[in-house]
RODO-2510 file (C-alpha; in nm, 4 decimals, decimal comma):
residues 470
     n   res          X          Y          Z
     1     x    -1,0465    -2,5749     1,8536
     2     x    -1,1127    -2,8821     2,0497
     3     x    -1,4464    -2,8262     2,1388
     4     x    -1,5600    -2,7942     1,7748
     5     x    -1,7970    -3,0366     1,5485
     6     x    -1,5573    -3,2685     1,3958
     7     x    -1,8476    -3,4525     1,2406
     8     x    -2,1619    -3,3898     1,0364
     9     x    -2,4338    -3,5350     1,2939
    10     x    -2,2135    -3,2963     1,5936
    11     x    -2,2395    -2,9937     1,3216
    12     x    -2,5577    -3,0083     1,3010
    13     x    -2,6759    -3,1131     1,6809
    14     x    -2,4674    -2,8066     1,7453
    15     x    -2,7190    -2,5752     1,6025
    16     x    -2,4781    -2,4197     1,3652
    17     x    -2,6565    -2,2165     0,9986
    18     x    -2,4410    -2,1538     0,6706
    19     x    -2,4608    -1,8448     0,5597
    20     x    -2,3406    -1,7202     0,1706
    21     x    -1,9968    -1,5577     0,1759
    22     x    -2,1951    -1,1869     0,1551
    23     x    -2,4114    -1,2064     0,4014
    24     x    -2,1920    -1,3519     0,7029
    25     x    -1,9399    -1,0284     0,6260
    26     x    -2,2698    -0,7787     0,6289
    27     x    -2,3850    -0,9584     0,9472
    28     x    -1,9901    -0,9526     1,1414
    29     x    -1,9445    -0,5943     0,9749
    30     x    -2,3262    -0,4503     1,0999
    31     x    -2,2229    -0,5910     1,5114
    32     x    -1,9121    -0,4719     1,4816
    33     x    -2,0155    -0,1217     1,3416
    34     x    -2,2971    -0,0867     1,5934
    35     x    -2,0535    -0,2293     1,9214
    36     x    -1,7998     0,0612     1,8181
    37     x    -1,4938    -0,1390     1,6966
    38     x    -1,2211    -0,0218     1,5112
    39     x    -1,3821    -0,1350     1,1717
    40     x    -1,0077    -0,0573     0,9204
    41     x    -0,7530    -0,0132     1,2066
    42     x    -0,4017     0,1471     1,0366
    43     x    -0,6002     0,2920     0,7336
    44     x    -0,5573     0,6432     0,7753
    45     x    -0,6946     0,9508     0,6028
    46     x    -0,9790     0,7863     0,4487
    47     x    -1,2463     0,8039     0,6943
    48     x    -1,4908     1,0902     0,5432
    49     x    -1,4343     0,9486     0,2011
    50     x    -1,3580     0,6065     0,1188
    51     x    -1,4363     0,3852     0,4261
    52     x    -1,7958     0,5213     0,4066
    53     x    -1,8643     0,3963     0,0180
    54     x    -1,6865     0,0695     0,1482
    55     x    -1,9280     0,0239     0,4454
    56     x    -2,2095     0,0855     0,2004
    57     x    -2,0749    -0,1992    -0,0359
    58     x    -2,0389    -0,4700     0,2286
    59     x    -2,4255    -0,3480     0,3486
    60     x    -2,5475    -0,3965    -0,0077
    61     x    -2,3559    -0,7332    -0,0548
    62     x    -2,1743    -0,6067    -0,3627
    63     x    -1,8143    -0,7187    -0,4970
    64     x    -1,5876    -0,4212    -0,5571
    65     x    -1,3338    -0,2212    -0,7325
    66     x    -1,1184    -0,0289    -0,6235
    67     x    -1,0000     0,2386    -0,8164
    68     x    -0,7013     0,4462    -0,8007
    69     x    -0,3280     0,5357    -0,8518
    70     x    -0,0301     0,3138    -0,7282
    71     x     0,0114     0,3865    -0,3683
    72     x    -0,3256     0,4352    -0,1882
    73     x    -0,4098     0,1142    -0,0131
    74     x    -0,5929    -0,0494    -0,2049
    75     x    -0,4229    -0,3955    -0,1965
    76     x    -0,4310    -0,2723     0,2106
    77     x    -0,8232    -0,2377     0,2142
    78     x    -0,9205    -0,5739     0,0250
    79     x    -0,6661    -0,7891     0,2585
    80     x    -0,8768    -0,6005     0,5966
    81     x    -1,1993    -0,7130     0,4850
    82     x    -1,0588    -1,0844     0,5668
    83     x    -1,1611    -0,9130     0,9352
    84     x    -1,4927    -0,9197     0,8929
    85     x    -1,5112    -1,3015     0,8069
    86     x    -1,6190    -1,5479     1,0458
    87     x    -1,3580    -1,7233     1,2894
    88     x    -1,3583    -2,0234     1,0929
    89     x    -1,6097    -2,2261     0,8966
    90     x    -1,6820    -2,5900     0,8609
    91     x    -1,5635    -2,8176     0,5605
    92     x    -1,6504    -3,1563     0,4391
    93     x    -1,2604    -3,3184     0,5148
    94     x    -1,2093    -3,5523     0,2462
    95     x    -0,9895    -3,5547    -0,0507
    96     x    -1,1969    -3,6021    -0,3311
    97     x    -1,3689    -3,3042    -0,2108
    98     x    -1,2106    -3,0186    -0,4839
    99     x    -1,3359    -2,7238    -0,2640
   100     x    -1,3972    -2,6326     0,1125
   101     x    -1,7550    -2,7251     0,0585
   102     x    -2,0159    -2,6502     0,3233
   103     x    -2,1020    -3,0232     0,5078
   104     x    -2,4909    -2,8310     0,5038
   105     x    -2,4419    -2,6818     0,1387
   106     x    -2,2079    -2,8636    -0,0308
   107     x    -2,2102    -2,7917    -0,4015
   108     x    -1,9968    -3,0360    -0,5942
   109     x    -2,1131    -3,3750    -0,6831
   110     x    -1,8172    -3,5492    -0,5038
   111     x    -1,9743    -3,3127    -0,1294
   112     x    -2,2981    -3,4209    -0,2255
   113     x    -2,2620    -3,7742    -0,2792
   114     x    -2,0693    -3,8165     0,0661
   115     x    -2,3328    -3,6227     0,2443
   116     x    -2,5974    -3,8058     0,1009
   117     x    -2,4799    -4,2083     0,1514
   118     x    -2,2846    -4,2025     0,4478
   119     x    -2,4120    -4,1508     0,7987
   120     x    -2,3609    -3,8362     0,9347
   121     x    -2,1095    -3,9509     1,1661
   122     x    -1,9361    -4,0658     0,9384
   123     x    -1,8680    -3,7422     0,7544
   124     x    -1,5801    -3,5876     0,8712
   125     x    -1,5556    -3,2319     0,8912
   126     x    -1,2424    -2,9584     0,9691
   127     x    -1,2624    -2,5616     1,0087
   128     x    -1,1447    -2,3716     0,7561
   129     x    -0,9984    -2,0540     0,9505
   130     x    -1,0686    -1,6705     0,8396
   131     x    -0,6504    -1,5872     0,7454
   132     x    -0,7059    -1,8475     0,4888
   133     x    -0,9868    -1,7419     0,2999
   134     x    -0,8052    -1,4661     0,1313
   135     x    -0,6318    -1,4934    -0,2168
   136     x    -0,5450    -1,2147    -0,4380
   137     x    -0,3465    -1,2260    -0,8326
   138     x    -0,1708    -1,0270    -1,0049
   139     x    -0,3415    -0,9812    -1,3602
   140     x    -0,0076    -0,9914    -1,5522
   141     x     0,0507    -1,3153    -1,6524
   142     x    -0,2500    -1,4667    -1,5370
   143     x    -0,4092    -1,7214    -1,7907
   144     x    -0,7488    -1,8656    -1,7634
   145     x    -0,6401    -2,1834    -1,5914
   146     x    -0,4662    -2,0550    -1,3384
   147     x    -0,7954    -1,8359    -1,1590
   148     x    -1,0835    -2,0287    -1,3208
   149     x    -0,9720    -2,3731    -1,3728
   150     x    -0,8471    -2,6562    -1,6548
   151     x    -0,9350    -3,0041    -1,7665
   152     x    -0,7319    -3,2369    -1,5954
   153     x    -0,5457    -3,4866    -1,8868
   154     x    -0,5207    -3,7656    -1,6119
   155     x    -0,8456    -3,7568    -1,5578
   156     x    -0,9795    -3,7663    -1,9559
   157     x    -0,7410    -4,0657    -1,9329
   158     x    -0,9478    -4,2298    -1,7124
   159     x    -1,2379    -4,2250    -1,8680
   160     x    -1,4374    -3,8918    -1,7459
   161     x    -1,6388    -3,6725    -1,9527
   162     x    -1,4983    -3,3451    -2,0445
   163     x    -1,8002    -3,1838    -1,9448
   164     x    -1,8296    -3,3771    -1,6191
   165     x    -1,6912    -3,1372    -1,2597
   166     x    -1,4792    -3,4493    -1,2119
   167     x    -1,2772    -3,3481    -1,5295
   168     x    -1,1619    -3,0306    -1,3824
   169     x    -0,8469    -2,8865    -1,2405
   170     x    -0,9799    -2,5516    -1,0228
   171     x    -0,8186    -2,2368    -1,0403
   172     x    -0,8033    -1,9963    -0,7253
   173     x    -1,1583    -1,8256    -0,7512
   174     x    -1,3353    -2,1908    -0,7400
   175     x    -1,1269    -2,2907    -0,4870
   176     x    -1,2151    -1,9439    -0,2752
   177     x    -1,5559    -2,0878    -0,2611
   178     x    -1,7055    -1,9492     0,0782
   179     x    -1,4275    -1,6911     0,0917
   180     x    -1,2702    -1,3757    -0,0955
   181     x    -1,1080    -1,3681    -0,3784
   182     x    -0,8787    -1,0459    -0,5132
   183     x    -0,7448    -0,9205    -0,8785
   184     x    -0,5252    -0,7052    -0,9170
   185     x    -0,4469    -0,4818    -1,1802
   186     x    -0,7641    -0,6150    -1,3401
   187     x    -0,6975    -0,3968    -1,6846
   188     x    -0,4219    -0,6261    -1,7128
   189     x    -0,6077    -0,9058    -1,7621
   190     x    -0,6231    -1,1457    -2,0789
   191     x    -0,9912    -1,0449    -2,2226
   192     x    -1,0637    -1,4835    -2,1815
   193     x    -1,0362    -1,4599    -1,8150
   194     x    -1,2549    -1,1564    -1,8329
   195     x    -1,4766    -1,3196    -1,9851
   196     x    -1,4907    -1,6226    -1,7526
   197     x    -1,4795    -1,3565    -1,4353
   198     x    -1,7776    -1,2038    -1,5700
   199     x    -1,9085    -1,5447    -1,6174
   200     x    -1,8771    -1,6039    -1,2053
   201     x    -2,0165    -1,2621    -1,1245
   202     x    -2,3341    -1,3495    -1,3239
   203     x    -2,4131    -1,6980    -1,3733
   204     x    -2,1703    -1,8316    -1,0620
   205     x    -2,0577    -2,1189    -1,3259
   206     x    -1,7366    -2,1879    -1,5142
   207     x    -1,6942    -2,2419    -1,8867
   208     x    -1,4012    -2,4335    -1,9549
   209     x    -1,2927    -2,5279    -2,3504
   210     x    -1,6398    -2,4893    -2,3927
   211     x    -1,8299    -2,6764    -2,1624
   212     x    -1,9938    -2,5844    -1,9164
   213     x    -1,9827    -2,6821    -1,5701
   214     x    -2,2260    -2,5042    -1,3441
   215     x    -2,1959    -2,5190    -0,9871
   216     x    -2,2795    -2,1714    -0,7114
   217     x    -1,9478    -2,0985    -0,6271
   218     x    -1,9718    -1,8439    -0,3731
   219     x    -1,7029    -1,5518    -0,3220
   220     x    -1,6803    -1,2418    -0,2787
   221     x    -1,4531    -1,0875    -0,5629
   222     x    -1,2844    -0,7940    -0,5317
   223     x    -1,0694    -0,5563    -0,8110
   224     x    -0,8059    -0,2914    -0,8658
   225     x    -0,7031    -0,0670    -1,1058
   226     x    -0,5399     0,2326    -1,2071
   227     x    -0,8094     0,4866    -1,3276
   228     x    -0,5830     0,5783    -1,6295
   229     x    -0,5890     0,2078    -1,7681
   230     x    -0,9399     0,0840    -1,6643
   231     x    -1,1159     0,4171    -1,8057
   232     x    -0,9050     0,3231    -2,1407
   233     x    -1,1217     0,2082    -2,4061
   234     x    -1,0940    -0,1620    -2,4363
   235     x    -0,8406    -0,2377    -2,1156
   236     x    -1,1671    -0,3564    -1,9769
   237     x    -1,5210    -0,5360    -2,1472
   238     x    -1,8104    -0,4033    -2,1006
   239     x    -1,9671    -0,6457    -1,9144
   240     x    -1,7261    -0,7020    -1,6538
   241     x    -1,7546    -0,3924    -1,5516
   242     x    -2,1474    -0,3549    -1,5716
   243     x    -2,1281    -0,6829    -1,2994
   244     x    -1,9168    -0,5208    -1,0777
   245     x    -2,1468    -0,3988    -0,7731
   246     x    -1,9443    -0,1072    -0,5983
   247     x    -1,6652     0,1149    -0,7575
   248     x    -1,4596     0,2406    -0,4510
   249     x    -1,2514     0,5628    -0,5645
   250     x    -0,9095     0,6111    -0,2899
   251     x    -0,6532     0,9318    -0,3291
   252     x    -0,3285     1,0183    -0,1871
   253     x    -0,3280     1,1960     0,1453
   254     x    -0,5296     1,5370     0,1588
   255     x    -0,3141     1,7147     0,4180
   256     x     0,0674     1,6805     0,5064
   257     x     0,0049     1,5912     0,8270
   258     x    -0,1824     1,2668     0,7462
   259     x     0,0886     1,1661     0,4739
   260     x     0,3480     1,2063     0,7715
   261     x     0,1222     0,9417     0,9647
   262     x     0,1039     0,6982     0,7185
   263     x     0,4746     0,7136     0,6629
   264     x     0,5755     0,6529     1,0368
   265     x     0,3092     0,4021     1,0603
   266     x     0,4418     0,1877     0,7433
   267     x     0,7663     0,2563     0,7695
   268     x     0,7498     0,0813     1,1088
   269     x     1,0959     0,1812     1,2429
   270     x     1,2109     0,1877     1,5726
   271     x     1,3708     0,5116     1,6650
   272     x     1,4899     0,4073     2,0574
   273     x     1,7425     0,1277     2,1319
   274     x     2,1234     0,1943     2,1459
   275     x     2,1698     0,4874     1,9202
   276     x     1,8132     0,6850     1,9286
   277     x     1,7193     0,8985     1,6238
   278     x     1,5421     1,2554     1,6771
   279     x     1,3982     1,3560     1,3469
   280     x     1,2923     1,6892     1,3480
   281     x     0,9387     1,8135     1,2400
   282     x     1,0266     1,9969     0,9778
   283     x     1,2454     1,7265     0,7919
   284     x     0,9418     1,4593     0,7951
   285     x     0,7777     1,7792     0,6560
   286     x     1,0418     1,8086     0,3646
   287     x     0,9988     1,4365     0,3080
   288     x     0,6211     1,4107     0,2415
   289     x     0,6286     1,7541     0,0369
   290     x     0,8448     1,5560    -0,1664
   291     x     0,5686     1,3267    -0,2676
   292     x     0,3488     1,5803    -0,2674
   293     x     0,5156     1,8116    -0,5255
   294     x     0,6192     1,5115    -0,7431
   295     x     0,2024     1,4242    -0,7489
   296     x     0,2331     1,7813    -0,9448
   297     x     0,5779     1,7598    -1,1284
   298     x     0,5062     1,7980    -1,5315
   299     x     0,7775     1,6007    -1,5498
   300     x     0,6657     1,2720    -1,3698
   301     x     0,3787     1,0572    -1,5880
   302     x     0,0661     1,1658    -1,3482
   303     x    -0,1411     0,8829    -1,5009
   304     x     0,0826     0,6070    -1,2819
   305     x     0,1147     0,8508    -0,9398
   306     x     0,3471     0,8326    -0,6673
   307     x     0,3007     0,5996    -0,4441
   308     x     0,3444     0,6309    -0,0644
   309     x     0,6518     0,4156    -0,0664
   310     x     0,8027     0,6863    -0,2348
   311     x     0,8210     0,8869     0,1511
   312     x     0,8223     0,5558     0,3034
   313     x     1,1283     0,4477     0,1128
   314     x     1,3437     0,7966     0,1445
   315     x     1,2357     0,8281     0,5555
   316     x     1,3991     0,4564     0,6251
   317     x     1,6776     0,6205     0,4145
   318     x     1,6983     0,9421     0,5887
   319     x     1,7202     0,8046     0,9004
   320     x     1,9612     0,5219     0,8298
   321     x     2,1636     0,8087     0,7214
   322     x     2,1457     0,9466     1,0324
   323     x     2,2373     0,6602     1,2707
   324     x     2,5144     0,5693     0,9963
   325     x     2,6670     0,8619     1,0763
   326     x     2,5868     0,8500     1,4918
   327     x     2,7714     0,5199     1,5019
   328     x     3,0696     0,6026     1,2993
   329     x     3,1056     0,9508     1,5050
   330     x     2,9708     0,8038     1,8487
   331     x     2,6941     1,0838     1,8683
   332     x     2,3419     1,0650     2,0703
   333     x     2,0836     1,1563     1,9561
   334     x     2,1488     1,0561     1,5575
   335     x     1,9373     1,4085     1,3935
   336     x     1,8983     1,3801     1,0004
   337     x     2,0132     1,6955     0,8731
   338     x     1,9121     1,7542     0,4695
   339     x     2,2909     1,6352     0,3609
   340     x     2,0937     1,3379     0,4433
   341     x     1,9064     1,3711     0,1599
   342     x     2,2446     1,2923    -0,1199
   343     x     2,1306     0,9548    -0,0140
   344     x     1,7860     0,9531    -0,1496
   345     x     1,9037     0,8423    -0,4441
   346     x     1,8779     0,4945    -0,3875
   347     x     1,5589     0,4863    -0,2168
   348     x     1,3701     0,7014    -0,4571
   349     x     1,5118     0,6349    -0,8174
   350     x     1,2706     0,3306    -0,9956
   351     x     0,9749     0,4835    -0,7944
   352     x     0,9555     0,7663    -1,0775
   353     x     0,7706     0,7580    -1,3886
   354     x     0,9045     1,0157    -1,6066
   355     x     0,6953     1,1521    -1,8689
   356     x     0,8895     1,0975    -2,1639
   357     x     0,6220     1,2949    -2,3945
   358     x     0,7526     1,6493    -2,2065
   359     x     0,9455     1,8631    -2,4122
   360     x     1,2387     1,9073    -2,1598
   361     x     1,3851     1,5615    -2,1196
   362     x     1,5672     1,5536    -1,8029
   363     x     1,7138     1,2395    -1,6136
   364     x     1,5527     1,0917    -1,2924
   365     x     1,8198     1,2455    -1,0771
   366     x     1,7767     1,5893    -1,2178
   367     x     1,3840     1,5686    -1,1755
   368     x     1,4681     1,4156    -0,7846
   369     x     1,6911     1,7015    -0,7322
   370     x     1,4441     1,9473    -0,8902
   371     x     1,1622     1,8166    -0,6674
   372     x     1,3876     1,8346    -0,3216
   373     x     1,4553     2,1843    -0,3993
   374     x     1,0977     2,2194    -0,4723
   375     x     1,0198     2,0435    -0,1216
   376     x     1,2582     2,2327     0,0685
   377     x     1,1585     2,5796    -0,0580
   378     x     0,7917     2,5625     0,0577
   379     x     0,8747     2,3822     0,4020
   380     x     1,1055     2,6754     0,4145
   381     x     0,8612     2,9787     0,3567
   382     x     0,5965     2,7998     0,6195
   383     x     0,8946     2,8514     0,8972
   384     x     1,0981     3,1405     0,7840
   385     x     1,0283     3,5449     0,8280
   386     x     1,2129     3,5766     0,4774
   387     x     1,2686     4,0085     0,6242
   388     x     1,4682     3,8569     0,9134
   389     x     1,6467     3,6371     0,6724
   390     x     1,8744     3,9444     0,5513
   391     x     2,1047     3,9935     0,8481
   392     x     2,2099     3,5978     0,7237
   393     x     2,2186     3,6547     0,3697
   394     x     2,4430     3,9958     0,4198
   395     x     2,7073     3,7653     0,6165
   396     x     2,7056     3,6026     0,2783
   397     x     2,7830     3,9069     0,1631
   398     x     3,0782     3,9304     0,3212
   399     x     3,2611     3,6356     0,2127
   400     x     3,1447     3,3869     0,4608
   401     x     3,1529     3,0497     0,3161
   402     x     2,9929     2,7348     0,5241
   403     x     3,0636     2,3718     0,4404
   404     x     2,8321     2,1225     0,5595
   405     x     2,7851     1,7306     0,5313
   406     x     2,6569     1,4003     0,6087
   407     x     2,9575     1,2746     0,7635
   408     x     3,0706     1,6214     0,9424
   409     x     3,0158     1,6154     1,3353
   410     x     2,7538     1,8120     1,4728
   411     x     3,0062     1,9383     1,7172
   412     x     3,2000     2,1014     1,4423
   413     x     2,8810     2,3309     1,3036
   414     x     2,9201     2,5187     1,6286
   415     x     3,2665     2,6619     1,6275
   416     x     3,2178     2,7424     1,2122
   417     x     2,9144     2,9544     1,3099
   418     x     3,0863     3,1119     1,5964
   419     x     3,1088     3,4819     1,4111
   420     x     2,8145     3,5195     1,3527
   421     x     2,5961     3,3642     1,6770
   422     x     2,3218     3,6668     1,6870
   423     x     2,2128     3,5714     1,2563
   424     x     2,2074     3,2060     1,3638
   425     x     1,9486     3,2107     1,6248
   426     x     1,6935     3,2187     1,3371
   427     x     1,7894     2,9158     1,2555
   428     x     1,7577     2,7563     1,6243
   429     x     1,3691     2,9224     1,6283
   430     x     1,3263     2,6374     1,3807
   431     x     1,3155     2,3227     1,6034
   432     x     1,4450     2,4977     1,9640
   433     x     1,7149     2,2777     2,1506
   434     x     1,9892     2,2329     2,3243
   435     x     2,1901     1,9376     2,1682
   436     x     2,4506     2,0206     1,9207
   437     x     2,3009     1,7891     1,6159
   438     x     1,9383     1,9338     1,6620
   439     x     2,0862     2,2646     1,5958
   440     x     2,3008     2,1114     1,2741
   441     x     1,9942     1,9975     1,0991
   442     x     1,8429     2,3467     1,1829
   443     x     2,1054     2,5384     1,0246
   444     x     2,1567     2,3166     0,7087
   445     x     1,7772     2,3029     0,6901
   446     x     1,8306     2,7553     0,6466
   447     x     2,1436     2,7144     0,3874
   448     x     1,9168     2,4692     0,2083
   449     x     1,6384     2,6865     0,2005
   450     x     1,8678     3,0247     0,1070
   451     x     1,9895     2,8078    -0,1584
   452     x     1,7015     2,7086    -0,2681
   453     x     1,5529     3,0644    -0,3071
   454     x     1,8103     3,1504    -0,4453
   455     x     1,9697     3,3490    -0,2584
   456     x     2,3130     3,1793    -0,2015
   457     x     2,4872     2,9372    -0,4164
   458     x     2,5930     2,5568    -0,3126
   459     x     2,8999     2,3390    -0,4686
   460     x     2,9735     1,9719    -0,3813
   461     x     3,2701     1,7609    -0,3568
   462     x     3,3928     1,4334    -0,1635
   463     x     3,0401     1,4206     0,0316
   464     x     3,0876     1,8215     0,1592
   465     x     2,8649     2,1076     0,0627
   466     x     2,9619     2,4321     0,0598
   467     x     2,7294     2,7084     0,0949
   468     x     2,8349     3,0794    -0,0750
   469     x     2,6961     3,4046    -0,2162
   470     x     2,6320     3,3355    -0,5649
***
């Protein structure tokens, strides 16, 4: 902004204090807690459990781990504490400067020596804004140089001591100072850059080939992990984690209803515009009880989880489905039906860990297909009267065979149901309406659950499914 210090002697005529990293997100997080503001807006389903032990961490000033399977927002929760950063802070605007040093803290010799022989005027100064002040890693692949900082050849050519700051090349977390600084995966790490991590949290100096170079770099650091890997002995030393201040535990969603949310929210699709998609209740039901039962699956490694892309993935898929087949037919409103679901293939396959040590080995498509079924079959029970189900499964009886599919109009499931209107009404009670491809997804959302109960038998060919008595 214009009207900012763009010099030392304005900076400080202005009146403006440095604060640590810590205590200017404590003092934005306190006013913003006590003025009401949305303090995580889009984090959902954590507010009685893990945005309390967060708001206690950023009170105490600690840096923080958070622990817990692929999937809960955990990368999501680090990146929104950028929000509680200042606007922007000031920085000593010269090159030889390594580091957005503070022009009323600096802490390398280069900030130091400018501050102390020129005038103030003459030190020029920029604003360093909040989106900036964020860097995260992935701990595979990370090597010591690369976070913590190297000795610069060039400069040992030149004639500087190795154990002078001048010597050095910084990694990311020196060159964080005055912001936040992110690992994830941390049980991934090489044990050397735990070691010189642990050496920031505690000492706030670097160690590089063995000398020592100790300047208070200040950042907030923050961790993830998988509880499976970081609780495994020697993943993690000892005293990295007796330096971390705050262990933050997250979980998958405890009710349906909130893993629904979170998979509208992130899957972010627009559901209006020239062909509109009605997805009924119960099928965004089906989807997230897909997650849910694979969270429980003894054939899926429970140590890795299943991550909420896993629904967000399949619903983007589901309902591409469904306008795929509105354009091609020239239908309004596009309604996923479950034939929907031969397409989750694609979207859910790779997001899967089997758990090869089972004694049943079964491929990832036979463990999806054994988890839809699963899905379906309690969504089902939770809408069906199973005793007014036998007036449909006696038509069965009878010899009725119904073929359904992806690509057949909804138009057509009215005349193929035509014998036997009075049974089908069940089906309508489901998600009551009017428009013939509501009442398609309602009645392939009953075969699906006869057939998975049991009670009828299902055969596929060339996209069509054909539902029997067994």
């Amino acid at each position: 902004m214009p009207d900012r210090p763009a010099h030392l002697e304005q900076l400080r005529a202005s009146g403006y204090e440095s604060k640590p990293v810590k205590h200017e997100i404590r003092d934005n997080f306190l006013r913003m807690l006590r003025d009401g503001e949305e303090l995580f807006p889009g984090i959902i389903g954590f507010e009685d459990t893990v945005i309390p032990e967060i708001n206690i961490a950023l009170i105490a000033e600690h840096d923080m781990l958070f622990m817990g399977e692929k999937g809960q927002a955990k990368s999501r929760l680090m990146r929104s504490l950028v929000r509680f950063l200042d606007d922007a802070v000031p920085y000593i605007d010269a090159p030889e400067v390594p580091v957005h040093d503070d022009p009323l803290r600096p802490i390398t010799r280069a900030g130091r020596e400018i501050v102390a022989t020129r005038a103030a005027a003459d030190v020029p100064i920029a604003w360093w804004p909040r989106e900036q002040r964020y860097a995260e890693r992935l701990a595979p692949g990370t090597k010591f140089a690369d976070v913590i900082g190297e000795i610069d050849p060039a400069k040992l050519a030149g004639g500087t001591s190795m154990s002078a700051e001048e010597a050095l090349h910084f990694g990311l977390i020196p060159r964080m100072h005055r912001g936040i600084f992110a690992m994830n995966e941390v049980p991934e790490l090489d044990e050397q850059v735990q070691v010189g991590l642990f050496n920031i949290l505690e000492e706030r100096d670097v160690q590089i080939r063995g000398y020592p170079v100790k300047f208070d770099v200040d950042v907030l650091i923050l961790f993830s992990a998988n509880p499976s890997t970081y609780n495994r002995s020697g993943k993690v030393i000892p005293q990295l984690k007796d330096r971390i201040g705050s262990t933050i535990h997250t979980h998958y969603p405890r009710e349906r209803s909130l893993g629904i949310e979170i998979m509208q929210q992130e899957a972010g699709l627009d559901l209006d515009g020239s062909y509109p998609v009605q997805v009924p209740w119960f099928m965004l039901e089906v989807l997230e009880q897909m997650s849910i039962c694979a969270r429980k699956s003894k054939y899926i490694d429970q140590e890795s989880g299943v991550s909420a892309r896993f629904s967000i993935a399949n619903y983007r898929t589901m309902v591409g489905s469904a306008r795929h087949r509105a354009v091609r037919l020239d239908e309004t409103p596009a309604v996923p039906r479950i034939s929907d679901f031969g397409h989750l293939y694609a979207s859910s396959l790779g997001k899967l860990e089997l758990d090869m040590m089972g004694s049943t080995q079964m491929s990832e498509r036979q463990v999806l297909e054994s988890i839809v079924a699963e899905a379906i079959s309690i969504v089902f029970d939770e809408y069906v009267d199973r005793h007014g189900l036998d007036e449909i499964t006696d038509l069965f009886g009878k010899g009725v065979k119904i073929e359904v599919g992806d690509m057949l109009p909804s138009a057509e499931y009215a005349p193929r149901l035509k014998r036997v209107p009075k049974a089908w009404q069940k089906a309508f009670e489901i998600n009551p309406g009017d428009s013939d491809a509501v009442r398609a997804s309602c009645v392939e959302f009953l075969l699906a659950g006869l057939y998975a109960k049991d009670q009828i038998s299902r055969s596929q060919r060339h996209g069509r499914i054909t539902y029997e008595l067994s």
